[in-house]
Structures are given as structure tokens and as C-alpha cells.
N, C-alpha and C positions, 0 to 999 in steps of 0.2 A: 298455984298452977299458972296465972298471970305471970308471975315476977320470972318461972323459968320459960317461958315464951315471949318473954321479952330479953332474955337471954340470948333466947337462940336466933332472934332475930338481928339481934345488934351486932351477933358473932357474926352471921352471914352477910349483914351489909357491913363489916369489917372486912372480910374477906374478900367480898366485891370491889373494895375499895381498895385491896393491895392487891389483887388480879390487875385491876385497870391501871398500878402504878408500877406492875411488873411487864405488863404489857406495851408501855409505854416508855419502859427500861430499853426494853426489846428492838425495839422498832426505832430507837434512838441509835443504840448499838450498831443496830444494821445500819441504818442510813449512814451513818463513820463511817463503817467499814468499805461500803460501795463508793464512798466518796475517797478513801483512802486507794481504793482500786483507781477509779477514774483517774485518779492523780496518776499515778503508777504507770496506769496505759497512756496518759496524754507524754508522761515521761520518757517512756521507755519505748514502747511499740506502738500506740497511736493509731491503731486501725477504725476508722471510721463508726464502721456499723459496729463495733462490739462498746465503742465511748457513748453511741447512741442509746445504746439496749439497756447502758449502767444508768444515762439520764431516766430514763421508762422507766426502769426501777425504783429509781429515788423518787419519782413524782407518782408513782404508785407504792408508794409505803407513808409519802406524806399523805395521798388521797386516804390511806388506812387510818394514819394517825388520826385524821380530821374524825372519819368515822367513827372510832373509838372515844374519841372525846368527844362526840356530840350523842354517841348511846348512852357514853356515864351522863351526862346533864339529861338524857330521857328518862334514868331511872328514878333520877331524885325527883 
């Protein structure tokens, strides 16, 4: 009974453990992508307030990133 509750334990911090490294996929993905925007508008159209709004984004997805890697280092 032990040995499959330490089964299903190990599956779950497995699991936890590729959530926080798909999460982290994610959040990488975006930040390219809004930087790949940023670039694009500083290129092409260059409107102030909307190069500002992608900065806001990108330092609120790091502020997430930061979050999410300092809850994986709370669980352990």
C-alpha cells in the first residue's frame, strides 16, 4: 500500500514539475513574441502609447515569470 503511494506521489510532483516547465515554455514564447511585436511597431508604425503598453507587458510577464519560479522553490 506504501510503495503505490509513493507512486502516486512522485507522479504528481512529476507533473508539477513539467506544469512549471511548460509554464515557463509559455511565458518565454510570449515574451518573443511581444518583443518581436515591439520591434515591428518601433519599425513600421512607432505609436508611442501602444510601444509603451508592449513594454507593461513584457515587465508583467517577467514580474509572472519571477512568481512562478519562486512558488516552484516554495513547494520543494
Amino acid at each position: 500500500m506504501t510503495q503505490v503511494c509513493v507512486c502516486l506521489l512522485i507522479i504528481v510532483y512529476l507533473l508539477g514539475i513539467g506544469d512549471m516547465i511548460y509554464v515557463a515554455y509559455r511565458i518565454n514564447k510570449s515574451k518573443l513574441s511581444i518583443d518581436n511585436t515591439i520591434k515591428e511597431i518601433n519599425r513600421d508604425v512607432y505609436p508611442k502609447e501602444i510601444s509603451e503598453h508592449m513594454v507593461y507587458l513584457t515587465k508583467q510577464l517577467n514580474t509572472l515569470d519571477q512568481y512562478c519560479v519562486q512558488r516552484k522553490f516554495d513547494f520543494i
